[in-house]
Each structure stands twice: as structure tokens, then as C-alpha cells.
N, C-alpha and C positions, 0 to 999 in steps of 0.2 A: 891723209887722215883728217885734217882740218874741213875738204869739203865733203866728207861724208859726216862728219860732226853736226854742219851748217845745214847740211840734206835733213836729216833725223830731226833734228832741232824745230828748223821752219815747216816740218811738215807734224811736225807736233803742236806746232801754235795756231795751222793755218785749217789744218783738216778739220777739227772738233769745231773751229766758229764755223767754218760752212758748211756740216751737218746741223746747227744748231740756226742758221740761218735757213736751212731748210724744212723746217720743222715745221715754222711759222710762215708760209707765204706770204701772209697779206702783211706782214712788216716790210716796211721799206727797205732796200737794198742798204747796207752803210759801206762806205768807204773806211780805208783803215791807212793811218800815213804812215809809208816804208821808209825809214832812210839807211841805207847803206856805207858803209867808209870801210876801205880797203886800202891799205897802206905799204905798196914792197911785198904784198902776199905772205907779210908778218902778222897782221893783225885784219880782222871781219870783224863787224859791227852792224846787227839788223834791228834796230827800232822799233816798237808798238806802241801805243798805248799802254802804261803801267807797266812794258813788259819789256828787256832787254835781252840780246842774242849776243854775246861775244866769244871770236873761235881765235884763238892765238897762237905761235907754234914759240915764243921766244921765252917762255918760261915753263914750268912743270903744271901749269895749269891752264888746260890745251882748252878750256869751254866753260860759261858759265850762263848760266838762265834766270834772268832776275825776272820774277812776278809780283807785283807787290812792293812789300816788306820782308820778303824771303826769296834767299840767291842759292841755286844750289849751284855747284864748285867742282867740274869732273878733271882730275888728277891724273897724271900719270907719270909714274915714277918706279923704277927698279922693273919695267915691262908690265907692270900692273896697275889699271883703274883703278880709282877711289873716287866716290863721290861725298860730297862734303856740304851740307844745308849751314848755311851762316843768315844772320838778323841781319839787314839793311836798314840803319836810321833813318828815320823821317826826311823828309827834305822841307817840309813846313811844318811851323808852329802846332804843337797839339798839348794843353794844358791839362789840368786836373781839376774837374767839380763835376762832370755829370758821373752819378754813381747813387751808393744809397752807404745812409750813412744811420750811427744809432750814438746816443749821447743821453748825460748823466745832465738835468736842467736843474736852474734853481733862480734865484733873485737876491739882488744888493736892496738895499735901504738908502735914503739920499745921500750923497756925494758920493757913491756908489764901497758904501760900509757895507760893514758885515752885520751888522745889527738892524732891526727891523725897526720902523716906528713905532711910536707908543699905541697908533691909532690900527696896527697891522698884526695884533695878537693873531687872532684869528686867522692868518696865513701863513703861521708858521709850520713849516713846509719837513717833509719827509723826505729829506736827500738822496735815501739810497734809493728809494722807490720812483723818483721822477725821474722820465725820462722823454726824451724826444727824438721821433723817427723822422728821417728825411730821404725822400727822393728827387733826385738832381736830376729830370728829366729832358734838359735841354743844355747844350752846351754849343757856344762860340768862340774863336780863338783869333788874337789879332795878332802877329808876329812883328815883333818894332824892329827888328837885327836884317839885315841886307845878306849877309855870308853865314850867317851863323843862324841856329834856331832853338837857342835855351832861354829867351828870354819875347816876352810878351804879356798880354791883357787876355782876359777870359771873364765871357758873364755867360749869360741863361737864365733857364728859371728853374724853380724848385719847389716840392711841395714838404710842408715840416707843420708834422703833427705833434704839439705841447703838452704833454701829461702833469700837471701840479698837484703834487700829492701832498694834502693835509689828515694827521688823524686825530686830531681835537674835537670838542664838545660843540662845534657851530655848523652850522649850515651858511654858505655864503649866499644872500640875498641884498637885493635892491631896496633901500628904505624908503618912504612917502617924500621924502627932501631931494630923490632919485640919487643916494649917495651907496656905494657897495659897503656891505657892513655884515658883520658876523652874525648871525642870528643861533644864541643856545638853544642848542637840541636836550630837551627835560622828558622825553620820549622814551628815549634808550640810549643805551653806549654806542659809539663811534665804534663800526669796524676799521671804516677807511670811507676816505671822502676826495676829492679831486676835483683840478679843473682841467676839463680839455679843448685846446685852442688850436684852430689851423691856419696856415699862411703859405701865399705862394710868394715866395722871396724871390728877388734878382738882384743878384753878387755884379763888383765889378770889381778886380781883382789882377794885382800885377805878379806875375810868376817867374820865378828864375829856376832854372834846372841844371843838374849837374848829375853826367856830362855832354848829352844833350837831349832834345826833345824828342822822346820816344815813352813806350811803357815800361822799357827797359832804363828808364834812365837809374840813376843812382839814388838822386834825393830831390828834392825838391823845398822850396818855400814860397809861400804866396800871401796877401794879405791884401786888405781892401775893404770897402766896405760894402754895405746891404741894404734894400728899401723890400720891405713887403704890405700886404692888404689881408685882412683878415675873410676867410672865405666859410667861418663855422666854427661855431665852441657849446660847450653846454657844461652844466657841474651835476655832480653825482655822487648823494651822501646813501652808504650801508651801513644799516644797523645789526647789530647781532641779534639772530633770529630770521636772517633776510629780509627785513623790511629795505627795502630798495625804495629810492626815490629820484631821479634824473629829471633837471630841467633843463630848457635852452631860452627861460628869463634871459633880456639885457640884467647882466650886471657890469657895463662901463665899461667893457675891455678893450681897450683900443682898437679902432679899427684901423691904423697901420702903428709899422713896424720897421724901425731904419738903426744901423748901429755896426759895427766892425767887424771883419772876420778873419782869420789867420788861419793857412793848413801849413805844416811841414811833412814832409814824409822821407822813407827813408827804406830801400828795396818795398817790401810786402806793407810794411809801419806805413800806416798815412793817419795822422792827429789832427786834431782838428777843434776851432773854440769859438764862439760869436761873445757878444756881447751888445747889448743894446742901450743907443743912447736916450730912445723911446722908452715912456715908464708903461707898462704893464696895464696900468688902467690909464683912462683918460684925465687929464689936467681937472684938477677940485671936484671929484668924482669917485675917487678911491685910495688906499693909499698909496705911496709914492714908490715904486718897487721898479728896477731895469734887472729883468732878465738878463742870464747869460748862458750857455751852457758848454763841454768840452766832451769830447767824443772821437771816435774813430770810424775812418771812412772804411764801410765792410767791402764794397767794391765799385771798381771805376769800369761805368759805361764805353 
């Protein structure tokens, strides 16, 4: 039984790559490294790449096909097969940040209060309405553990577009002193007015997982911090009646961006918050405002 198992098995791994090598002539030939272990004609063991063969006769589970991250598991017990697909954990480090993620933004006032400056009327901000999207398009993982793989470093990059939603009586503009300043709109009423700012940010970031490094794991927490460059912004006041007005005037907004980041998750939950030690606008230029914002990641690349 065991070598008609091995028969079936190896000519299901070997046939489909050398049709599939035949397809393509002009690809170079590749070599594929076998290794074999037979032990007392208790146990076979056929090696691939990514891919494992094992045929055993000392337990109730006489074969197994590991591809991947996926093992199927052929049983036999009571005179009857079963086969049985189980998850194979990782064998290296694989963290949590590339994905896309959606979050509630907003801004502290200095020593990072809750109150605004005297000189930051004007940006007093519409919390439910702001928000900020991000996509985590790049991810690296460094694995610090020798036996084990729940713990390690993770950066990349990522892009996160800022929506600051104000709906007060001003227009943000740049003054003749080149200082950003609220300018009253005596036009018409405010429907809704906003700033939008983008950056491509790169996290560096230590991660523990429990209970181990997989997409399956249990939970997660990670923290760290963040540098980014700003890549585009503009402000956008609507009046009632549609008067629309959109500019991409400099009004001081920093052109980078650095400050902390924390995710936890938790099965499907993954949470997520930044905060910046960067102010908002640039030094004696604006007023004094550190973004922060808190949000949940929709899904991991």
C-alpha cells in the first residue's frame, strides 16, 4: 500500500511540471532537488521545493502532501480512507502592515491637548467627517527568533490620503507675511470646506504574535514608529448653491511627516492609531496642530 501511495503521489507532483515544461521550449531546462529517506520500510520521505511527500505504515495516517501552507492527510482507519486538508504554519517571520486600511483623523493643540490654539479657530475640525485612507503597498519582515517565528521587525511603504474636514465661515489661505490663516468667507454660507493631504509613509515596527507567525494567528501587537514626505494636498471650500472653489495654493503644510504607530489585532479585529510628533504645518508658519488618527485595518495584503 505504502508504494502504491509514493507511485500516485510522485507522479502527481512530477507529471503536471513536465507538461508544463513542455509548453514553453525556449525556457531553460530546471533541475528540481529530490531527497529521499527511508527508514526500516516504516517511513518514505520525497522532498521538492515548497512541497513534501510522506508515506508511513506506523500510524493511521498512511500519506501526507504538504504544498505550501496546505497539507492534505490520507487516513485510513475502520477499512476506510479519509482525507483531511489541515493549515501548515509558516516557517519564517510574516508580519502585519501591508493592506488597506480606513481611519477617523483629527489634530491635538501644543503638548498635544485637546484644545486648539487661540490663533487655530479657524481649523476647528469636523470629527466625524474626517478621515484618512491608506494603502500599505509594500511590506518587509525581519525575523529576530532562531526556533521560533512570533516575533520580529516589519517596515515598507504606504500611501495615506488626509481628509480635514472644517465647516466654518473661512477659507484657509496663505497671508502676504506667508503665514496660513483663515480668511472669512462674506460670500455665502459654508456647506463644508476641507483639507486634503497625501503621504507616502515608512513604518518600522516590532511585532509579537500569538501563537505564531501565520494569517491564522490569534492576536497580534506591534508598535513603532513612522517617517513620511508629502506627495500632494489642496483645500476645498463649498458654498450653498454649489459655488465650489478648490485650490492647491502652498498653505505651509509640512512637507514631512514622522511620529508613532501601534496596531493590535485580534482573529478578523486588527486596530490601529498613529500619532505625530510632526506639527501639521511647518514651524512659525501655521498654527501649532499634531495629527493623529485611529482606525481599522479592512484588509492584510
Amino acid at each position: 500500500m505504502k508504494r502504491i501511495y509514493t507511485l500516485i503521489i510522485v507522479c502527481a507532483v512530477l507529471i503536471p511540471s513536465s507538461l508544463l515544461a513542455q509548453e514553453d521550449k525556449k525556457e531553460k531546462p530546471k533541475t528540481v532537488d529530490v531527497i529521499v529517506i527511508d527508514e526500516d520500510n516504516d517511513r518514505a520521505e520525497v522532498g521538492f521545493p515548497r512541497a513534501k511527500v510522506e508515506v508511513q505504515n506506523d500510524n493511521d495516517t498512511v500519506a501526507k502532501i504538504t504544498i505550501g501552507h496546505k497539507r492534505w492527510e490520507f487516513i485510513e482507519k475502520d477499512d476506510k480512507t479519509k482525507v483531511r486538508m489541515v493549515h501548515v504554519p509558516r516557517n519564517e517571520f510574516k508580519g502585519h502592515y501591508a493592506g488597506v486600511q480606513l481611519a477617523f483623523c483629527n489634530y491635538l493643540g501644543p503638548n498635544y491637548s485637546s484644545s486648539l490654539p487661540d490663533d487655530a479657530d479657524f481649523m476647528d475640525i469636523n470629527s466625524g467627517k474626517s478621515m484618512a485612507f491608506s494603502i500599505n503597498f509594500l511590506q518587509y519582515d525581519i525575523g529576530i527568533q532562531k526556533r521560533k517565528n512570533n516575533l520580529g521587525l516589519v517596515t515598507g511603504l504606504g500611501w495615506t490620503v488626509y481628509n480635514y474636514r472644517q465647516d466654518n465661515q473661512y477659507r484657509i489661505v496663505r497671508n502676504d507675511e506667508g503665514i496660513t490663516v483663515g480668511e472669512p468667507i462674506t460670500d455665502g454660507e459654508v456647506k463644508k470646506s476641507k483639507i486634503t493631504t497625501s503621504y507616502i509613509n515608512i513604518p518600522l515596527l516590532f511585532e509579537a504574535q500569538i501563537p505564531s507567525s501565520s494569517r491564522r494567528s490569534t492576536a497580534f501587537i506591534s508598535a513603532g514608529v513612522y517617517g513620511g514626505f508629502k506627495i500632494g494636498s489642496h483645500t476645498k471650500t463649498v458654498l450653498y448653491g454649489e459655488n465650489k472653489k478648490k485650490s492647491r495654493d502652498n498653505i505651509n503644510l509640512n512637507p514631512i511627516q514622522y511620529g508613532a504607530m501601534v496596531q493590535v489585532g485580534f482573529k478578523v479585529i486588527k486596530l490601529y492609531g498613529t500619532v505625530n510628533f510632526s506639527s501639521l504645518y511647518e514651524k512659525n508658519k501655521g498654527p501649532e496642530l499634531y495629527p493623529y488618527s485611529i482606525g481599522v485595518t479592512l484588509m492584510n495584503f
